[in-house]
KOLKOLFI-851895 format. One record per residue (C-alpha): x, y, z; residue in three letters. Coordinates in steps of 0.5 Angstrom, whole numbers, plus 500, padded with zeros to 3 digits. Layout:
> X, Y, Z, ALA
...
END
This chain:
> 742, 089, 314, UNK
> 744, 096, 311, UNK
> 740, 099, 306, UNK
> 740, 106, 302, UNK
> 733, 109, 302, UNK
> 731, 116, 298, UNK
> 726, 120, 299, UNK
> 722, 126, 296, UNK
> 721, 132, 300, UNK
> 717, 138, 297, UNK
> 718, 145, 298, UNK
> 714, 151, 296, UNK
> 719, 157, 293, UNK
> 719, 164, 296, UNK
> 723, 168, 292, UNK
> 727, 174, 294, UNK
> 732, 175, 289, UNK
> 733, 174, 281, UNK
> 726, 174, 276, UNK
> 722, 169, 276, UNK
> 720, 169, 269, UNK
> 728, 166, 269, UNK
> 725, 160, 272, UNK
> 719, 159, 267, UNK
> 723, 160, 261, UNK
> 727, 154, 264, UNK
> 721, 149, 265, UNK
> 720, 151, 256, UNK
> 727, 151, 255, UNK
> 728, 144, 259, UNK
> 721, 142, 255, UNK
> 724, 143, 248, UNK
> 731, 140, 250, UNK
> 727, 134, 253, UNK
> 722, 134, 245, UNK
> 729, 134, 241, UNK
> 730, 128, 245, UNK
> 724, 124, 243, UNK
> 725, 127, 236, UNK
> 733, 125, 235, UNK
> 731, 118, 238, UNK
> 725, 117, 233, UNK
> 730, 120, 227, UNK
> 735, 113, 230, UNK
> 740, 118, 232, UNK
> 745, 114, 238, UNK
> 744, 116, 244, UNK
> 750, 119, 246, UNK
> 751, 123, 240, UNK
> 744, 125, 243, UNK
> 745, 127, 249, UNK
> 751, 132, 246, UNK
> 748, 135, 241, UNK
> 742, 137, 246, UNK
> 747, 139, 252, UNK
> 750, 143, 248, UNK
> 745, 147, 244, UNK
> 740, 148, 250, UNK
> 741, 154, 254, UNK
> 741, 151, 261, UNK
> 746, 149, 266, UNK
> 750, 143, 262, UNK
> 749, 138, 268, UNK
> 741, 140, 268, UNK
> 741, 139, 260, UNK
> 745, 132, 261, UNK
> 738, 131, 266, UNK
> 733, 133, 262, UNK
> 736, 128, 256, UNK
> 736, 123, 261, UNK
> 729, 123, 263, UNK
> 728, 123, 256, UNK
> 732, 117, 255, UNK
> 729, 114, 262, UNK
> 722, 115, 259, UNK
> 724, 112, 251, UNK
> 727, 106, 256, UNK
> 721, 105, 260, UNK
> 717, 105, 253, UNK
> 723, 100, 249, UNK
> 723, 095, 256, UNK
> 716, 095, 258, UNK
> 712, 099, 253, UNK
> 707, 101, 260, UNK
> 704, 107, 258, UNK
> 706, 108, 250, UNK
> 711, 111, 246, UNK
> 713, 118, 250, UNK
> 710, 124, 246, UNK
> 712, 131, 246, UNK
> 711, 135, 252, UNK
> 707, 142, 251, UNK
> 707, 145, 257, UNK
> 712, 147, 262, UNK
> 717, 141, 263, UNK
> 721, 141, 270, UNK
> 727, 142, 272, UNK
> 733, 137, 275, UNK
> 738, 139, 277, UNK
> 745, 136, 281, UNK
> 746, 139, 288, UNK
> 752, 144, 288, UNK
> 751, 145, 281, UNK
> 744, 146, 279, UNK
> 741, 148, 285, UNK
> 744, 149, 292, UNK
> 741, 150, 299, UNK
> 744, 153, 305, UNK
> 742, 152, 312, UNK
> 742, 159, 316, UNK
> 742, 160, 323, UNK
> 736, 162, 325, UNK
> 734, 155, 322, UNK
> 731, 157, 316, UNK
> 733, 154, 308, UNK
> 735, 159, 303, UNK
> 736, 156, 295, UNK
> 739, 158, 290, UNK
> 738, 156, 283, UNK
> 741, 157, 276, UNK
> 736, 157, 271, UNK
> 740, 160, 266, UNK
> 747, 159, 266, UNK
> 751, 165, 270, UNK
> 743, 168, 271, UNK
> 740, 165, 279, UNK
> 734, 166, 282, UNK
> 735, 166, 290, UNK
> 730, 165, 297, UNK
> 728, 162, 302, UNK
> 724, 154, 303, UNK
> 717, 154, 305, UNK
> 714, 148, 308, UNK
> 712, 143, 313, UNK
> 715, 142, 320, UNK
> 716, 135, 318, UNK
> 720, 136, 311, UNK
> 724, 141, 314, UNK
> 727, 136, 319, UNK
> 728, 130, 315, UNK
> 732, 136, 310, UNK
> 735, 139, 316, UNK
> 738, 133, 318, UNK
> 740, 130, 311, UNK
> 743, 136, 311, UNK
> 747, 135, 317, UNK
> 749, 128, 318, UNK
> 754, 124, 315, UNK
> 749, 118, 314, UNK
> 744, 122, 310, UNK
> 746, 126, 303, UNK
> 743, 131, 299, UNK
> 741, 129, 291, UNK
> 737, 131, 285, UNK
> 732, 136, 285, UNK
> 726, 139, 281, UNK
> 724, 145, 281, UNK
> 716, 145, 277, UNK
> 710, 150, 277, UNK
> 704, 147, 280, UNK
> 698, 151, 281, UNK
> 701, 157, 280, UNK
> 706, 157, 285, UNK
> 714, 155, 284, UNK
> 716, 148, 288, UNK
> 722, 145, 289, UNK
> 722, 137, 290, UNK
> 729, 135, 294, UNK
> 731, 127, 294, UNK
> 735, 126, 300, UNK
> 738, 119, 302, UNK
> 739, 114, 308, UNK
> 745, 111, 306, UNK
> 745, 106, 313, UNK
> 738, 104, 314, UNK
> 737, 098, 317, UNK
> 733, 093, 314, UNK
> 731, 086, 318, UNK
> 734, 080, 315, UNK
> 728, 076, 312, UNK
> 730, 070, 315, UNK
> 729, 073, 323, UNK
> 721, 074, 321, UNK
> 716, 071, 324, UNK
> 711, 073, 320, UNK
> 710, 072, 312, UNK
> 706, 075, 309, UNK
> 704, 074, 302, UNK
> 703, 079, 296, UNK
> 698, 076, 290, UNK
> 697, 083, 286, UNK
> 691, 084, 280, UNK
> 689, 089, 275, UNK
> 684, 091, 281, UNK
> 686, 089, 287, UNK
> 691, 086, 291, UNK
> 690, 080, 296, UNK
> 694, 079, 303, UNK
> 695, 073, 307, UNK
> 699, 074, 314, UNK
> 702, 067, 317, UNK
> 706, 065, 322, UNK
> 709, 058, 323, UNK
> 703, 056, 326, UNK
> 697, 059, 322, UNK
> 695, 064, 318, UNK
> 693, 070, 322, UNK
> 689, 074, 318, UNK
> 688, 076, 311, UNK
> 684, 081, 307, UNK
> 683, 083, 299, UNK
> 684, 092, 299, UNK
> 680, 093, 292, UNK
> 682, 098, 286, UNK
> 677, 098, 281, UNK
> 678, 105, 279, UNK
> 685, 104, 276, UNK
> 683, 099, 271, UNK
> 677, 103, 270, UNK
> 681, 109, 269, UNK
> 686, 106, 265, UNK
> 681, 104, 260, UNK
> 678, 110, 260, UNK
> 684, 114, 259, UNK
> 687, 107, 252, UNK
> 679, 110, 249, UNK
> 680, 118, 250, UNK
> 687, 117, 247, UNK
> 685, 113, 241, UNK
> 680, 117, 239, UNK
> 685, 124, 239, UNK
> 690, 119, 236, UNK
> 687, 117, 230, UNK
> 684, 125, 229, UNK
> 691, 127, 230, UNK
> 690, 132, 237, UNK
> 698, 130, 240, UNK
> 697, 135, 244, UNK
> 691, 133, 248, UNK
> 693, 126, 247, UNK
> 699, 129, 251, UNK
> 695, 132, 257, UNK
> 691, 126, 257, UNK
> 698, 121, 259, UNK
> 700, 126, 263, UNK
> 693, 126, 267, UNK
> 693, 118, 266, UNK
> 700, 117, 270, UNK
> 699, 122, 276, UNK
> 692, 119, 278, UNK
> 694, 111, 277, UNK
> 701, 114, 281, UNK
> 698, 117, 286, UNK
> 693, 110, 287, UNK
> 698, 106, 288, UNK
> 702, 110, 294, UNK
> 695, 109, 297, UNK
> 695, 102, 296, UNK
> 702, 101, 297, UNK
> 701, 105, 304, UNK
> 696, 101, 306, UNK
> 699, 094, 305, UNK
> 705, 096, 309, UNK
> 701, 099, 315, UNK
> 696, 093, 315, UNK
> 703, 089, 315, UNK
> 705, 093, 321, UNK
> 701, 090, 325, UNK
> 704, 083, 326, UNK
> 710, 081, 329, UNK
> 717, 081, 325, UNK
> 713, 082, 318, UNK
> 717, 080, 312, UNK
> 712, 082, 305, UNK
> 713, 076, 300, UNK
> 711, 077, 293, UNK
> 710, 073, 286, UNK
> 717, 074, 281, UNK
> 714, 076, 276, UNK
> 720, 078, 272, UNK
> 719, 075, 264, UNK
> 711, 074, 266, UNK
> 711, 079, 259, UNK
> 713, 074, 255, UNK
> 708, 069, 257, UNK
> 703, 073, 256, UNK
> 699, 071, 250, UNK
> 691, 072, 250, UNK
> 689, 075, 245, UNK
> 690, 082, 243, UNK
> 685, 086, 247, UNK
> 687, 082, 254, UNK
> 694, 082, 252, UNK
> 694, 090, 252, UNK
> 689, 090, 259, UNK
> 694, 086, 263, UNK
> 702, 088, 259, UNK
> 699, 096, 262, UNK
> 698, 093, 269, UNK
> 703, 096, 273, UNK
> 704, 090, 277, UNK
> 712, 093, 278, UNK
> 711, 099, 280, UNK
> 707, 097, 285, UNK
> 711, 092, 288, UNK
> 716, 097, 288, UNK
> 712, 102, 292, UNK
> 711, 096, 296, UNK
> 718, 094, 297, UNK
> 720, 103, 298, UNK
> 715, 104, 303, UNK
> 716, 098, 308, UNK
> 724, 099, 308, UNK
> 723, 105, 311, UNK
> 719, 101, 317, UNK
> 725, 096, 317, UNK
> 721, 091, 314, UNK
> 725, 086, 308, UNK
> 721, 083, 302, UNK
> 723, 078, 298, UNK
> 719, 073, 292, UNK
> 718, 067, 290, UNK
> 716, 064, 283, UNK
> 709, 065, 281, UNK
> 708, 058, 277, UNK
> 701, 056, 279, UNK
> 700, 059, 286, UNK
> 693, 061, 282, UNK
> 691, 055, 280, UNK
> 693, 050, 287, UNK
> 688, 049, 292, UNK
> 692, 051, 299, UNK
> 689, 045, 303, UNK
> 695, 041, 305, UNK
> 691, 034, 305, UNK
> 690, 036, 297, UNK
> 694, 040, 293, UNK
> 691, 039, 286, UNK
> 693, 044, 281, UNK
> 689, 045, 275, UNK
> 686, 051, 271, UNK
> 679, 049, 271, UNK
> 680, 050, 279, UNK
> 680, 058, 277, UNK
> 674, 062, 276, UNK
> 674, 070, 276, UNK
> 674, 071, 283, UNK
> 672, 065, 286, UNK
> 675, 058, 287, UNK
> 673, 051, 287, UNK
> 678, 046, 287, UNK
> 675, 040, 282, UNK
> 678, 034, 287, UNK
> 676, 036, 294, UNK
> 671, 043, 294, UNK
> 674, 047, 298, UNK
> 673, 055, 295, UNK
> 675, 061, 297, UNK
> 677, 069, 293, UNK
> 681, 066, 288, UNK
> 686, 072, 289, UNK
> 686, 071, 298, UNK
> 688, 064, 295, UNK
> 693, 065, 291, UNK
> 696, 071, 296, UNK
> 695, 064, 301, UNK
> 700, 059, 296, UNK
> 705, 065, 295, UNK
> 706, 064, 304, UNK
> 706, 056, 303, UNK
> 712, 057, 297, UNK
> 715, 061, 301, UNK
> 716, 057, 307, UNK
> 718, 052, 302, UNK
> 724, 057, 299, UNK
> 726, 057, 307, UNK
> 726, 049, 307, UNK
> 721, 050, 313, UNK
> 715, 046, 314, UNK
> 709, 049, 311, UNK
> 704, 050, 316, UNK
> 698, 046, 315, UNK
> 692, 048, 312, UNK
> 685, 046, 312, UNK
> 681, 052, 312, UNK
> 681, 060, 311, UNK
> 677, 065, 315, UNK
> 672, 069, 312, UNK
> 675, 074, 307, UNK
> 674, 082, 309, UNK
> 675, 086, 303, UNK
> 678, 094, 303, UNK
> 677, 098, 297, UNK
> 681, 104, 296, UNK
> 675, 111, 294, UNK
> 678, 117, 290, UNK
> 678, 123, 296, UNK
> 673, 128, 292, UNK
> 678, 133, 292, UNK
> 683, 138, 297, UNK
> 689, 133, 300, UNK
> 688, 127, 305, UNK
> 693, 125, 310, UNK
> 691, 117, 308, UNK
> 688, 113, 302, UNK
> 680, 112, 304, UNK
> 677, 104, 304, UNK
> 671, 102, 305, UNK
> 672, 095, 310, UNK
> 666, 089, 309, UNK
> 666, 082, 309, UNK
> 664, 077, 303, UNK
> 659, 072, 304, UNK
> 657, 067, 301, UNK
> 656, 059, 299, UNK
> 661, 055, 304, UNK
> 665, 048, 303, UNK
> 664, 044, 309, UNK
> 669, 049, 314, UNK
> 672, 053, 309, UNK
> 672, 061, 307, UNK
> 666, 064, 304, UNK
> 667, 068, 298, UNK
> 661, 071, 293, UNK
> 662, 073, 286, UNK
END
């Protein structure tokens, strides 16, 4: 199966010709093009005439005008549509600057093999130099550059840690993706507000299973909910701002360390497909009380999914989903199968009518496994009982970058059923 697949490489700016405060009064311009935006759209201005009064007034290149409209309006959407992160407010630092290839920005591959850039920060006013950055980088550019099945798109030029950087998407237009239905291994996805559980099965039996755990979003998210709160109600919008800013970067970079480890630990057996839960329309149905309702409404269960989904692609590994009703709620057990809320409790559970027990969310990953096999029209491997639940959990790096997210691996133990997994509270 074909499949298009786009990647974002970072490069650092070595500027050799042009000013570079041009490219500093383009992140402020962008960022006022990107708050008259918010401040049109609040004023129930329609979003085309938005986008034309913005373009036209902004002192930028027209198509990079038209981006940053778009990720306004992208931002305003995702509020509308999913409310994740609240209302997008107004920046008050230095905003990117996208750009269309060919016509915000261009690169240009010189002999000796280095990258030479050009952008237009202002129109008819360039800055010009050579790319910095890794080996790696520079071939996967190098040859989206080069080969007819690769193209070059959108970029990002941006400030960070004083250092002008150049973030280029480039796209596989024909990557191949295994079909799900020549897999050997299923491997269910049940995904939490503080963890992810994994189950790994054959036609057979299951071959392995594990719990990766990240409390430290949930914590944060609640962390952050309070900080905001408090600056709202004495009217701080700009810290407010920073604060949102900080909240999404560091939940968005925990997530790609979960995503990367659910395809690596999925790498490891035969011809994997990653099933998971449709939660489309679970929004609708959640209704908990306030509280909970705003806990579980923020959780990116999407965006992870979606981290997922990218990141097993690129290894050649299809996802696929099936509905969620009461995979949470059923006992595994083929002989069994008794469904009920009262089976569920936290973290543990207990079927009422034949006692087995296990992690509730090891379980609910195991179910998903077993509706997938019936969405197939496959038997349903038969289940009477579980290994011991191992259990990852994601640790923040102290601090400089790391090549892989940090897991601490242990084992839970606790009060078994006759013959079946083990899980403490």
């Amino acid at each position: 199966m074909q499949k298009e697949l786009t990647k974002t490489l970072v490069f650092q700016l070595d500027i050799d010709e042009g000013d570079p405060l041009l490219l500093s009064e383009a992140f402020l311009e962008s960022r006022r093009a990107f708050n008259e935006t918010l401040r049109l759209d609040r004023e129930g201005r329609d979003w085309g005439e938005i986008e034309d009064t913005v373009a036209k007034d902004a002192n930028l290149v027209q198509n990079t005008a038209q981006q940053v409209v778009s990720k306004a309006q992208d931002a305003l959407e995702n509020y509308y549509d999913n409310d994740d992160w609240g209302m997008p407010w107004y920046h008050h630092d230095e905003f990117p600057l996208p750009m269309n290839y060919g016509e915000g920005y261009n690169l240009f591959l010189k002999d000796n093999g280095t990258v030479r850039f050009r952008i237009s920060a202002k129109p008819y006013k360039q800055v010009k130099g050579e790319l910095r950055g890794s080996p790696d980088q520079f071939n996967r550019l190098k040859t989206a550059m080069t080969d007819d099945g690769w193209r070059v798109g959108t970029a990002e030029a941006m400030q960070k840690n004083g250092r002008f950087e150049l973030h280029v998407t480039v796209t596989y237009e024909q990557a191949t993706v295994r079909s799900k239905t020549e897999s050997d291994t299923v491997v269910g996805v049940d995904i939490n507000e503080d963890c992810v559980a994994l189950a790994a099965f054959t036609d057979d039996t299951i071959e392995d299973s594990v719990v990766i755990d990240f409390p430290e979003i949930k914590e944060e998210r609640h962390r952050f909910f309070t900080m905001r709160k408090r600056m709202q109600k004495h009217g701080q919008t700009a810290f407010n701002d920073q604060y949102r800013d900080k909240e999404q970067r560091f939940v968005h970079d925990q997530l790609h360390k979960v995503s990367r480890l659910v395809v690596e630990w999925s790498q490891r057996f035969d011809r994997p497909v990653i099933v998971f839960e449709d939660l489309k329309g679970m929004r609708d149905d959640i209704e908990y009380g306030t509280r909970m309702n705003r806990r579980l409404h923020s959780l990116p269960f999407t965006k992870l999914r979606d981290f997922i989904s990218y990141k097993s692609a690129w290894t050649g590994i299809p996802s696929d989903d099936v509905e969620p009703a009461y995979t949470s709620q059923r006992c595994p057990r083929t002989e069994c199968r008794h469904t009920t809320r009262g089976n569920r409790h936290k973290k543990r559970f207990k079927c009422q009518l034949c006692g087995f027990q296990d992690h509730s969310d090891r379980k609910a990953a195991v179910c998903v496994v077993q509706e997938w096999f019936k969405k197939q029209h496959e038997n349903v491997p038969a289940l009477n009982t579980l290994p011991q639940v191992r259990k990852w959990e994601l640790r923040r790096q102290a601090s400089g970058p790391v090549d892989g997210p940090t897991v601490t691996q242990h084992t839970d133990r606790g009060h078994h059923a006759d013959g079946v997994a083990g899980v403490s509270d």
